[in-house]
Backbone as CSV, one residue per row, in Angstrom:
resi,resn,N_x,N_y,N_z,CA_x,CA_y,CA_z,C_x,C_y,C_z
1,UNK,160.740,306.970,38.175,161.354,305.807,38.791,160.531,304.572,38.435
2,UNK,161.268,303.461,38.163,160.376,302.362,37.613,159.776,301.291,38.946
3,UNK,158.870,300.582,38.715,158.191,299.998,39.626,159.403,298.867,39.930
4,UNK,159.900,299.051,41.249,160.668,297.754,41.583,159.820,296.141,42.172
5,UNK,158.522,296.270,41.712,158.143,294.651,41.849,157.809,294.140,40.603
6,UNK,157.176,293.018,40.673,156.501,292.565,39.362,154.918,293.178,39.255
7,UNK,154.538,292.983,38.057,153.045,293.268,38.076,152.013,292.406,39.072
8,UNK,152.807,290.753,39.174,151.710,290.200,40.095,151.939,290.602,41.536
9,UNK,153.779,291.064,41.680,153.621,291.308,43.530,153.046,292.873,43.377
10,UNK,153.318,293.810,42.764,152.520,294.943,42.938,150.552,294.838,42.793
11,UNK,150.244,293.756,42.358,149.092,293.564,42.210,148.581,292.981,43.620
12,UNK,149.343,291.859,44.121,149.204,291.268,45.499,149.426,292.600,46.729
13,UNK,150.344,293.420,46.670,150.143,294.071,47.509,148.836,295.394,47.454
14,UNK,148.872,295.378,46.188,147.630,296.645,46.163,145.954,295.598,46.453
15,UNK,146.112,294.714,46.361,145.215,293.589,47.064,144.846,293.801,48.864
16,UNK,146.180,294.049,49.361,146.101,293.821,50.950,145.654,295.219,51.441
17,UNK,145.376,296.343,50.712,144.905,297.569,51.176,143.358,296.955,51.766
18,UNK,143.589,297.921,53.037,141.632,297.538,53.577,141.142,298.187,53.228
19,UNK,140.094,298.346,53.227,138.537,299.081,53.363,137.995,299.261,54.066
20,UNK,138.265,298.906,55.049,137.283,298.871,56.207,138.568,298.863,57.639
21,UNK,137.732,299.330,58.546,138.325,299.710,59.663,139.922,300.084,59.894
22,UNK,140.159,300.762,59.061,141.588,301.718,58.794,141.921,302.433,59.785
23,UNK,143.369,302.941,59.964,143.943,303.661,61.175,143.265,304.732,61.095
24,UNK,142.702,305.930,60.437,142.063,307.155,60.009,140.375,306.573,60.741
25,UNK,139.797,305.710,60.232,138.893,305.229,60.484,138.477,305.201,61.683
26,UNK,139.310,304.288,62.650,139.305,303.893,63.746,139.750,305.177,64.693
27,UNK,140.532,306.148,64.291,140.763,307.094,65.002,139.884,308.270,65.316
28,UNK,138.983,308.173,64.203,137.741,308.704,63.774,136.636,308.161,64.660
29,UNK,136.545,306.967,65.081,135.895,306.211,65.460,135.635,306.561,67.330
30,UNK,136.918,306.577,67.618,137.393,306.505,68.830,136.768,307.768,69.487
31,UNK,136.862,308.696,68.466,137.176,310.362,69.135,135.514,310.474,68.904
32,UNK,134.908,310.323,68.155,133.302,310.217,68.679,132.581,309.569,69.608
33,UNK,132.783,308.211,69.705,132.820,307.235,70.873,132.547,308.176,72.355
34,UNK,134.142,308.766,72.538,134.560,309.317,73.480,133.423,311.107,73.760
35,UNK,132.932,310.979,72.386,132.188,312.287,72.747,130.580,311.774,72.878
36,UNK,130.396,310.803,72.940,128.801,310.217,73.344,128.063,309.713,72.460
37,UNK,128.855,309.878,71.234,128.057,309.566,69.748,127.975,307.659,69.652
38,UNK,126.766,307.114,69.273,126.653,305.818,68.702,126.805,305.608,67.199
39,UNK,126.470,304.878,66.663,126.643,304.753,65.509,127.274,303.181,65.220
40,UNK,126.585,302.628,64.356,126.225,301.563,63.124,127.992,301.768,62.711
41,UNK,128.518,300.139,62.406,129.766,300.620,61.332,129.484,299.408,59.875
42,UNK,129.810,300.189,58.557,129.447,299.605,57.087,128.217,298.865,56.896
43,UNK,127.180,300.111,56.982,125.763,299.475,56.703,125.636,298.851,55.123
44,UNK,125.711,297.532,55.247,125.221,297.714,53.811,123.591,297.338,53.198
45,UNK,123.230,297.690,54.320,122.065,298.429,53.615,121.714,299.409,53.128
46,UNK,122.751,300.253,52.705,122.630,301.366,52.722,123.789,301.866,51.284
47,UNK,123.093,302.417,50.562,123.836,302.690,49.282,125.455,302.703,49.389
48,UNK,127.117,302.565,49.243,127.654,302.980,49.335,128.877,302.109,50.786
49,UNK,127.715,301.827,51.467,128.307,301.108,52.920,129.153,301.789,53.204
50,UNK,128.392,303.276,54.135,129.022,304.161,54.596,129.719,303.753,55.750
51,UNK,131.202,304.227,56.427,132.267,303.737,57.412,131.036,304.338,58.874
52,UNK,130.638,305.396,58.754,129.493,305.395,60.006,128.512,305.871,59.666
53,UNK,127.695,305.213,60.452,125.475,305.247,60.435,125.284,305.893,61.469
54,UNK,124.794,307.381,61.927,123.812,307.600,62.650,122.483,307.759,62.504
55,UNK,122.292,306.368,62.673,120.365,306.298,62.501,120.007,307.191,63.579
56,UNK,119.918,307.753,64.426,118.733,308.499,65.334,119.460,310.249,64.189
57,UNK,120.335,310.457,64.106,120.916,311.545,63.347,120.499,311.355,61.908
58,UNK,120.255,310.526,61.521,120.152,310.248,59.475,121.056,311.156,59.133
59,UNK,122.466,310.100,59.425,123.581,310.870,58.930,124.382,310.093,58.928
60,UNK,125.340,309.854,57.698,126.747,309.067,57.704,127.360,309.659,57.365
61,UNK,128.776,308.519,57.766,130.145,309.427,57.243,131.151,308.868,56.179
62,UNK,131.851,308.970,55.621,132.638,308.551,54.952,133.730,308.868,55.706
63,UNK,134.629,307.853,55.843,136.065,308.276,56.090,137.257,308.046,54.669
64,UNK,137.482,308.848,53.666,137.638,308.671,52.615,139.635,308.981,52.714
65,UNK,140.399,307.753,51.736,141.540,308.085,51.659,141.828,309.089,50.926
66,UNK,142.375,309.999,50.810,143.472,310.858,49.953,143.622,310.271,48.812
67,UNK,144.498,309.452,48.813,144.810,308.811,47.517,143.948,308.390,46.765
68,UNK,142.945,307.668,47.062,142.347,306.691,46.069,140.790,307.590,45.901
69,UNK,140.209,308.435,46.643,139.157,309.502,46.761,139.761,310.703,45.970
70,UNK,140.841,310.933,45.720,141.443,312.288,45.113,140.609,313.444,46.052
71,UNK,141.683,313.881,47.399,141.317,314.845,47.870,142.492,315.924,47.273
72,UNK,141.472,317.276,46.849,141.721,318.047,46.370,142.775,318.995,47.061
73,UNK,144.284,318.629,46.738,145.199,320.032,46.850,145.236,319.309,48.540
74,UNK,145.576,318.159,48.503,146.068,317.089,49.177,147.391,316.553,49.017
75,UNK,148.843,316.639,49.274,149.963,316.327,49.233,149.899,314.269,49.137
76,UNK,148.379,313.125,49.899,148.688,312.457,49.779,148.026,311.922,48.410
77,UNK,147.246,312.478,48.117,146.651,312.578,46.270,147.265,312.549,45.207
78,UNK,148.865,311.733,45.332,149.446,311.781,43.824,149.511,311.076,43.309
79,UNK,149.731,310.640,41.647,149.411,310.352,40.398,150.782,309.754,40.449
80,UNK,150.206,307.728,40.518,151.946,307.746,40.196,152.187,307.319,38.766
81,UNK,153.450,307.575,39.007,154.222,308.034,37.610,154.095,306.528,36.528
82,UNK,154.019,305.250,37.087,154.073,303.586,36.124,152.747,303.796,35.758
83,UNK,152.052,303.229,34.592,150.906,303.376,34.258,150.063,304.297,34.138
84,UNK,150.081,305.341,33.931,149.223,306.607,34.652,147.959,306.492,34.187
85,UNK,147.453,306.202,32.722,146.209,306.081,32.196,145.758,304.854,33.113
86,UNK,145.946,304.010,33.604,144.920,302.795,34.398,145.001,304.065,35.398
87,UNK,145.525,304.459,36.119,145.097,305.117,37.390,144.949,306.452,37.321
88,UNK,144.549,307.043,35.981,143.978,308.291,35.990,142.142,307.633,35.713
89,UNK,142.069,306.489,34.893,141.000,306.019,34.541,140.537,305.335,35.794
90,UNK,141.043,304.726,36.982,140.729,304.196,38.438,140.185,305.084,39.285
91,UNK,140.912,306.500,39.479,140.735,307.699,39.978,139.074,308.321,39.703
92,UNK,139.082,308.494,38.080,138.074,309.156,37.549,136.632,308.210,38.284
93,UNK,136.584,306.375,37.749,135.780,305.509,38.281,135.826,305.835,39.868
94,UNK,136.595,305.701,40.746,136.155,306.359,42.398,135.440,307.590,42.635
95,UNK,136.098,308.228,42.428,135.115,309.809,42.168,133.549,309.765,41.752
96,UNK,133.637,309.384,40.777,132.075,309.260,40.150,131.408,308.164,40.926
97,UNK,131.791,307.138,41.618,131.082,306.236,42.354,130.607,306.812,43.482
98,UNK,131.703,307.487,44.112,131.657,308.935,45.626,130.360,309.944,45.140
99,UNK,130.320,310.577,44.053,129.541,311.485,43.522,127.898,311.057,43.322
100,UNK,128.400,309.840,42.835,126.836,309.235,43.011,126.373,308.563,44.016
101,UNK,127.052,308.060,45.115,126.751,307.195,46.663,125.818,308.772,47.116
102,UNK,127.259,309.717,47.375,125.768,310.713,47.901,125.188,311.406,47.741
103,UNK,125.162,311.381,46.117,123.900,312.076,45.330,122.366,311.024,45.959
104,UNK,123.150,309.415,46.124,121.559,308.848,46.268,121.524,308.668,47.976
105,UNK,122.266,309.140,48.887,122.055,308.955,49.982,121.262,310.154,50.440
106,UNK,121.852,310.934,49.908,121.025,312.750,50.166,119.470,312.359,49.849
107,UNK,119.053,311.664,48.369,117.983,311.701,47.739,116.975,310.891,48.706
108,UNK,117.265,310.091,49.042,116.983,309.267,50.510,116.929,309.671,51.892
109,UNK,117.086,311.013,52.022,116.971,311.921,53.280,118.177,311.526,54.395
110,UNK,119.494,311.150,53.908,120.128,311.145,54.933,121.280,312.365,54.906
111,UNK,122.108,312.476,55.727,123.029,313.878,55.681,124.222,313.035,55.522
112,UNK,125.188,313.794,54.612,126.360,312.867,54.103,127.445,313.882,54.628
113,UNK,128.250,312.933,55.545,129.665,313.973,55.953,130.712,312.926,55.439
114,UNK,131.670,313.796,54.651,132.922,313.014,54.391,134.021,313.484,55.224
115,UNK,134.655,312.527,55.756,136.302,313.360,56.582,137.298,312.623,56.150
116,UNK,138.292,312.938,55.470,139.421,312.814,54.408,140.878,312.698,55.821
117,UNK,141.865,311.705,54.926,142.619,310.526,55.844,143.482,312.041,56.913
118,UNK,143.618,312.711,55.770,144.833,313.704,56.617,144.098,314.851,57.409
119,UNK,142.868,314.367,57.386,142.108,315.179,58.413,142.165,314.577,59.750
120,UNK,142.349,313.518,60.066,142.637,312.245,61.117,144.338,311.777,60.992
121,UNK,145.068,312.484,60.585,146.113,311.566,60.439,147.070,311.671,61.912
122,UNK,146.472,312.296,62.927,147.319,313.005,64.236,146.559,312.370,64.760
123,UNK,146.215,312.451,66.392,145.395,312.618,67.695,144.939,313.959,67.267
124,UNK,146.036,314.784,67.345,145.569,315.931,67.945,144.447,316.611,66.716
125,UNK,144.747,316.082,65.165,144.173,316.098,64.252,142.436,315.523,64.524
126,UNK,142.861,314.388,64.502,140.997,313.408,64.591,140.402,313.619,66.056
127,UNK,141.006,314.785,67.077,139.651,315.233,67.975,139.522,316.333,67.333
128,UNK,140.015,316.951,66.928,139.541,318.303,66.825,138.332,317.990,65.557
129,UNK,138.940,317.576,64.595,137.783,317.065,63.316,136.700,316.097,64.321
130,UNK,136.973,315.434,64.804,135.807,314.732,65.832,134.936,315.794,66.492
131,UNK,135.012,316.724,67.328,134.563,317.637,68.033,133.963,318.135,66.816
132,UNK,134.413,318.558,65.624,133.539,319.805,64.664,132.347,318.700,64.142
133,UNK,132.788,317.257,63.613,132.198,316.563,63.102,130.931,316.234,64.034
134,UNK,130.882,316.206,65.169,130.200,315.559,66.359,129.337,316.796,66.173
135,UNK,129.683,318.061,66.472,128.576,318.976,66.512,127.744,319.247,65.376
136,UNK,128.018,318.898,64.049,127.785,318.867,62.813,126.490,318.182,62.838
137,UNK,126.896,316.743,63.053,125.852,315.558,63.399,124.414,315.759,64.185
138,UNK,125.060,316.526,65.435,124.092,316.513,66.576,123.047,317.507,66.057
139,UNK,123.593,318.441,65.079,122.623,319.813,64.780,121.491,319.468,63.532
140,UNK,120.856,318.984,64.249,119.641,318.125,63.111,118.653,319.610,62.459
């Protein structure tokens, strides 16, 4: 199917995607909150400007999209069909940026948890990943 905008409105809208404090994010956010956890949000002091800092834990998290993280054997991880070489070559550049954030966050003694969008995409989804994630954290 062909792209029904132009290159500049498909460019303007792939512009307005956030980065920061996303529905996954924030839901993520909430359900730790609620379990006693503190935490720092987009340190950038910190390689990568992980979505959460637990400094007393030396542990962050990534809250990483589907799509643009390529989670593996993920239904929201697909390859669209206009252009495919820019966004097989976009894909490959995210990955390897992910691969190396916590290759150097590890190297730096911190603990790296990633939790992927459709792991949060419910309530009933982002406590339960909250609850596993929370105990994860706490077990230094």
């Amino acid at each position: 199917m062909a792209d029904f905008l132009t290159p500049e409105e498909r460019s303007e809208r792939m512009a307005r995607i956030k980065s920061a404090h996303t529905r996954p994010e924030v839901a993520l956010r909430k359900t730790l909150h609620n379990l006693g956890l503190r935490y720092r949000l987009n340190s950038a002091t910190l390689p990568g400007k992980p979505d959460l800092v637990f400094p007393r834990y030396k542990a962050v998290v990534f809250v990483h999209g589907c799509f643009w993280h390529r989670h593996q054997n993920c239904n929201i991880a697909t390859t669209p069909k206009s252009n495919t070489s820019f966004w097989v070559a976009k894909f490959s550049k995210n990955v390897a940026r992910d691969e190396r954030v916590i290759s150097l966050l590890r190297s730096l003694g911190w603990r790296v948890f990633v939790v992927w969008e459709c792991e949060v995409s419910s309530l009933k989804k982002a406590k339960a990943t909250g609850l596993k994630l929370s105990n994860l954290i706490r077990s230094i």
